[in-house]
C-alpha positions, 0 to 999 in steps of 0.5 A, a space after each residue: 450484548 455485555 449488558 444482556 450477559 450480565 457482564 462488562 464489554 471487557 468481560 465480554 471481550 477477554 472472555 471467549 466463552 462468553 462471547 459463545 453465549 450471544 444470541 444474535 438473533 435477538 438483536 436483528 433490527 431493520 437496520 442491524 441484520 443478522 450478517 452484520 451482528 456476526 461480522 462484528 461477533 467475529 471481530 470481537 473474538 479478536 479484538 486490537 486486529 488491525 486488518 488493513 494490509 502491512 504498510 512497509 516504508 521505503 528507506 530513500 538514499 540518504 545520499 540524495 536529497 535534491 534533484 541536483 545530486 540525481 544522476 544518470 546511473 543511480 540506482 534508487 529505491 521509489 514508491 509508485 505515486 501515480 500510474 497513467 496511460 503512459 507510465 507511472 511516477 515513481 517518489 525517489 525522495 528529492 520532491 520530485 517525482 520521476 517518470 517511468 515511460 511504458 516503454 521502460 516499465 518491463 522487458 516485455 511490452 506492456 500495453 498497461 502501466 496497471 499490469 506492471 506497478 500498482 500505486 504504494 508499491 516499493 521499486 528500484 529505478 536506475 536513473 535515465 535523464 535528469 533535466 534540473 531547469 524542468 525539474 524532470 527524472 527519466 527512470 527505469 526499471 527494466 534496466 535495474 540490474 536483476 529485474 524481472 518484470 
């Protein structure tokens, strides 16, 4: 398309007007159609664009760093993990993940964990049970102080 224009490709992309001037009709292929050649005329218009969702990282307790200075009461920062049938796991920054039964997931019933928590998302948790031999963490969010789902 730059070389059709006459132009650089970093001509064609600081150069909006330019960009007006592409036929892309002329470069529709069995393989290239027309929708396709006018996504990418779109991105060009706004090139470096990222469109993935904003990644925000959860800032763990830096006070907690093994399961062993987990205890009941706690309340931490976590991002879901994993969500199953009967719960979601929950990374609270220890190498282990914590478990949040369905039960402890809202103060409403929940019939599916996927309703309530979604995989990446950032939650607070308070600390039900901590079994160091088995290396579980019962968590909570339905009695995090505030909660509302």
């Amino acid at each position: 398309m730059a070389k059709d224009l006459g132009c650089t490709l970093n001509d064609l992309l600081n150069d909006p007007a330019r960009q007006q001037q592409i036929d892309v009709n002329r470069y529709v292929t069995e393989e290239v159609g027309k929708p396709t050649l006018t996504d990418i005329l779109a991105e060009l218009a706004k090139p470096g664009r990222d469109p993935r969702q904003r990644f925000e990282t959860v800032k763990f307790n830096d006070q907690v760093q093994s399961i062993e200075q987990v205890t009941p009461g706690m309340i931490l920062s976590g991002v879901v993990t994993n969500v199953t049938a009967f719960g979601a796991f929950v990374d609270i920054g220890v190498h282990q993940d914590g478990l949040v039964h369905i039960s402890q997931l809202a103060n409403r019933y929940v019939s599916d964990p996927n309703t309530v928590v979604k995989v990446n998302q950032s939650v607070k948790v308070s600390v039900l049970e901590v079994d160091i031999p088995r290396k579980r963490i019962s968590l909570s969010m339905k009695a995090v102080p505030g909660a509302t789902a």
